[in-house]
C-alpha positions in Angstrom: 142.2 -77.3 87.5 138.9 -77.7 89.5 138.3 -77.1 93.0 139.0 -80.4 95.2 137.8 -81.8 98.4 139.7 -81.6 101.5 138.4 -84.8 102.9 141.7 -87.0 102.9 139.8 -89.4 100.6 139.2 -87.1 98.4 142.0 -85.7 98.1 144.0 -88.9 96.8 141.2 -89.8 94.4 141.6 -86.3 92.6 145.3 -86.4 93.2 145.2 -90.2 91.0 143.3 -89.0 88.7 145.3 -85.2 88.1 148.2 -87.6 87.6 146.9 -90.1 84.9 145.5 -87.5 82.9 149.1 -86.0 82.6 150.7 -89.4 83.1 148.6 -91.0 80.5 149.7 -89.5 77.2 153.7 -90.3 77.0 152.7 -93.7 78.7 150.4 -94.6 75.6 153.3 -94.0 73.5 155.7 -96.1 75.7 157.8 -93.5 76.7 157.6 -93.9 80.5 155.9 -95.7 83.4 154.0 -99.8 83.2 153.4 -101.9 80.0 150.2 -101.8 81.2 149.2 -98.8 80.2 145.2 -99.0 81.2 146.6 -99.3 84.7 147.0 -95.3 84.9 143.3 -95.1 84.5 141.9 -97.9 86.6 142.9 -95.8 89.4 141.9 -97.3 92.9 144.4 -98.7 95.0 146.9 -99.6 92.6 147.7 -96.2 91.6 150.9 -95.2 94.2 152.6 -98.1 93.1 151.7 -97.1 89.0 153.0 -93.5 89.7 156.5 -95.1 91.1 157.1 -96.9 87.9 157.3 -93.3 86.4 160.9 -93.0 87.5 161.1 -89.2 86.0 158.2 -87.6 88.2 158.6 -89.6 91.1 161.4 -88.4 92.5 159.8 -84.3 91.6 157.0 -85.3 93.7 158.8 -87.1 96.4 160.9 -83.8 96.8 157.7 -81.3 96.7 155.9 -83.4 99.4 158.8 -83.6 101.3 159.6 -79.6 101.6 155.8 -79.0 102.0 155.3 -81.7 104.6 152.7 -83.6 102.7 152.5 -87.7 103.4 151.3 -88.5 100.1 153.4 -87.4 97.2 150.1 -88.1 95.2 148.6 -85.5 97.0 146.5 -83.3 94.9 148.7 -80.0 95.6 151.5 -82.2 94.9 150.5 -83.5 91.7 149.4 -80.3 90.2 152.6 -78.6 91.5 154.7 -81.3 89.4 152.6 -80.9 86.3 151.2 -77.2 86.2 153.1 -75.3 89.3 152.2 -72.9 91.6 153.4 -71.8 94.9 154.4 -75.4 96.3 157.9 -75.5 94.1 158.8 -72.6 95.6 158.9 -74.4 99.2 161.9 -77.0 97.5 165.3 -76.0 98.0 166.8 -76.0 94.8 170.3 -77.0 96.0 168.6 -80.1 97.5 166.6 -81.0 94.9 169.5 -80.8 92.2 172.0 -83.3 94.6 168.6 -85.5 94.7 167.7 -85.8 91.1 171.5 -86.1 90.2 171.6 -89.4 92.4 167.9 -90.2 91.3 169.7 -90.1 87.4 173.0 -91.4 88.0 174.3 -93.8 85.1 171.4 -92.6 82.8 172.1 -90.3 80.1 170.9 -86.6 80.5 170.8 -83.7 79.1 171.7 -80.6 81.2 172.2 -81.6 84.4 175.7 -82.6 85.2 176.7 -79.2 83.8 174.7 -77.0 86.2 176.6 -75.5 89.3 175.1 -76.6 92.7 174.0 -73.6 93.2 171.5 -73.3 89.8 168.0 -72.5 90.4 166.4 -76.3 89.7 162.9 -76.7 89.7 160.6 -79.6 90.7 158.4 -78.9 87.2 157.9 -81.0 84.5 159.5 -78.8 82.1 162.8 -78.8 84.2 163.0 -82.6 83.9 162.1 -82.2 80.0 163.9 -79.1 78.8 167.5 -79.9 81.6 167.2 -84.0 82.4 165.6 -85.3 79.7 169.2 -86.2 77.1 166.9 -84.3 73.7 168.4 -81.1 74.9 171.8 -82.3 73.6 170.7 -82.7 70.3 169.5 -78.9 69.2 172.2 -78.2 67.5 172.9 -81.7 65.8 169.3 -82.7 64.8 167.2 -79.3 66.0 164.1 -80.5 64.1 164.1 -83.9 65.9 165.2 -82.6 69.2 162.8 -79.4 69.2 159.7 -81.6 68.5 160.3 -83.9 71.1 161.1 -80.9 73.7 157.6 -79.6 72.5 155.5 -82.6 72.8 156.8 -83.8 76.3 156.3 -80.7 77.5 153.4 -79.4 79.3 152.0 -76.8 77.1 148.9 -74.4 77.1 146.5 -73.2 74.8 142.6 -72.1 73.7 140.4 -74.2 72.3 139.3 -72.5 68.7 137.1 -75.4 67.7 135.9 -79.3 69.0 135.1 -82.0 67.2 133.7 -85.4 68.0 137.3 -86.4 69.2 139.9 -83.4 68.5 140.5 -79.8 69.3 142.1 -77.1 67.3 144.2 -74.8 70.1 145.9 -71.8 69.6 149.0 -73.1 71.6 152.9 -71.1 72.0 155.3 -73.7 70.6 159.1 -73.9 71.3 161.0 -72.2 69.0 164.8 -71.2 68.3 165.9 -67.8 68.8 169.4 -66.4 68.3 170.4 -69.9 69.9 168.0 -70.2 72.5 165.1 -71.8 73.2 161.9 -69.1 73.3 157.8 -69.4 73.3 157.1 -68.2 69.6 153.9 -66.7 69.0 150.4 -68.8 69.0 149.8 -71.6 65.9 147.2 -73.5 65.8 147.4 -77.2 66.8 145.4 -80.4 66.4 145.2 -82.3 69.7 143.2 -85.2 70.8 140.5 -85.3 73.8 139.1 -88.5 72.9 139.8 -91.6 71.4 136.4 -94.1 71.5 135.5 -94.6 74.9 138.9 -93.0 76.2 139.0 -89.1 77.2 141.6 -88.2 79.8 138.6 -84.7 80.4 135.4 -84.3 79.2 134.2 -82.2 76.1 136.4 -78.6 75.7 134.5 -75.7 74.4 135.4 -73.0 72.3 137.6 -70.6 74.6 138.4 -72.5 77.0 142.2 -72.7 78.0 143.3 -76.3 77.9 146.7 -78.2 78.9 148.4 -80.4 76.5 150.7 -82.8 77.2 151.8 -85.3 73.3 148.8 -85.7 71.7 146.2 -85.1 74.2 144.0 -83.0 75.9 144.8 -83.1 79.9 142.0 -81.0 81.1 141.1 -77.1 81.8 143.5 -74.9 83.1 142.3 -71.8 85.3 144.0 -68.1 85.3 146.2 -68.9 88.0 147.1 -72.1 86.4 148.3 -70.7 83.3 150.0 -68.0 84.7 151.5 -71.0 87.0 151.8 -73.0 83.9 153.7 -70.0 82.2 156.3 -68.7 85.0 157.5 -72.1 85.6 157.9 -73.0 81.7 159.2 -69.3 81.2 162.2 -69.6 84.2 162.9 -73.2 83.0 163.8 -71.9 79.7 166.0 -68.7 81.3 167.6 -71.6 83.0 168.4 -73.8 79.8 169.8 -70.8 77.6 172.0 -69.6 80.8 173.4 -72.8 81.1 173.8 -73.4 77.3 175.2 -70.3 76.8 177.9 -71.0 79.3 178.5 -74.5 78.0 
C-alpha cells in the first residue's frame, strides 16, 4: 500500500479510507456492516462508528491495537495489518485473541472455532475470520462448490493485472483449491475483477503488471513486495491452520 503520513491526522484519514476500500466490496453485496452502504465511502467523521457495525473485523482490530498500543483501532498500521498483515499480528497473543473472538461470536454459528484447542495459533487476519469463523468452512465436504467459492471471494486475494479496461481487470490470481482434502493455493488463472463501476472506484486505474488485492468483485488497491509476501504468509499459515484442525476433526 502507499507510504502514509505520520501526522495523527493523517494517519486516520488513510487508515478510513484503507478500510472502505477493503470494507466496501462484501458491504455492496450486503454481507456485512450498514444498509447504508455509501456511508463506507463518505468517510469524515462518521467512519469509527461505520467500521463498528462490521461486527467480524472489529473485534481483529480492537485486538491488534490493543497488543501494539495503538488508540485508534482505525489506525493505518492497524487496518492494513487486519486486511493485508505484516509484522503487527505478530504482537497479538494468540491465546488471547482466540478466548476474545470466541466471546465476540458466542451464539452465532461458526465454522472452526469452537473446535480449536486454546492453545492454536489464531490469527488477527482476515482470512482467519473467513477460512476458521466464518460457518462456509463446514460446508466443503457437503456442498464444496458453494462453500469453496464463497471461501475464495471473501477472502483477501492477490494477483497481476494482465490487462484494464474502462472498468475491469484481467489478474492472474492463486485461487483456493482442494487438495487430498485440504484447502491449497492452486496455480495462477486468470480472473475478471472490477475497479470501477461509473463514478465508483475503490483505487484508481491499475496497469498492466501491477500486483493488485482483491477482495469479491473488486479491485482494493496496489499491493507492494512486502505486502504480498505479508498478504501470502498470513493466507499461507491460515490455511496450515484449517487442514490441521480439519484433519483432526
Amino acid at each position: 500500500m502507499p507510504p502514509t503520513t505520520g501526522h495523527p491526522a493523517g494517519r486516520r484519514h488513510t487508515g478510513h479510507a484503507l478500510f472502505a476500500r477493503f470494507a466496501y466490496p462484501p458491504n455492496e453485496l450486503g454481507y456485512c456492516g450498514p444498509q447504508d452502504t455509501q456511508a463506507l465511502l463518505g468517510g469524515g467523521d462518521r467512519m469509527a462508528a461505520v467500521a463498528r457495525e462490521f461486527d467480524g473485523a472489529w473485534p481483529y482490530l480492537q485486538a491488534i491495537a490493543d497488543a501494539t498500543g495503538t488508540a485508534d483501532p482505525l489506525d493505518v498500521d492497524v487496518v492494513r495489518s487486519y486486511w493485508v498483515g505484516g509484522p503487527s499480528l505478530d504482537a497479538v497473543d494468540a491465546v488471547t485473541l482466540l478466548a476474545r473472538l470466541r466471546s465476540a461470536f458466542a451464539g452465532q454459528v461458526t465454522g472452526l472455532l469452537g473446535d480449536l484447542p486454546a492453545a492454536a495459533p489464531a490469527s488477527a487476519h482476515h482470512s482467519f475470520h473467513v477460512l476458521v469463523v466464518y460457518p462456509w468452512v463446514r460446508f466443503l465436504d457437503r456442498d464444496p462448490g458453494t462453500a469453496l467459492g464463497v471461501l475464495q471471494n471473501c477472502r483477501i486475494r492477490w494477483g497481476t493485472v494482465v490487462s484494464v479496461d474502462s472498468e475491469h481487470v484481467v489478474l492472474n490470481s492463486r485461487p483456493l483449491a482442494r487438495h487430498d482434502g485440504g484447502l491449497t493455493l492452486a496455480e495462477p488463472v486468470a480472473e475478471r475483477v472490477r475497479w470501477r463501476r461509473g463514478a465508483t472506484a475503490l483505487t484508481t486505474a491499475p496497469e498492466a503488471g501491477d500486483v493488485v488485492a482483491a477482495h469479491w468483485d473488486w479491485v482494493c488497491g496496489p499491493l507492494t513486495a512486502a505486502d504480498t509476501a505479508a498478504l501470502t504468509a498470513a493466507t499461507q499459515a491460515t490455511l496450515t491452520l484449517v487442514n490441521a484442525t480439519r484433519n483432526r476433526s
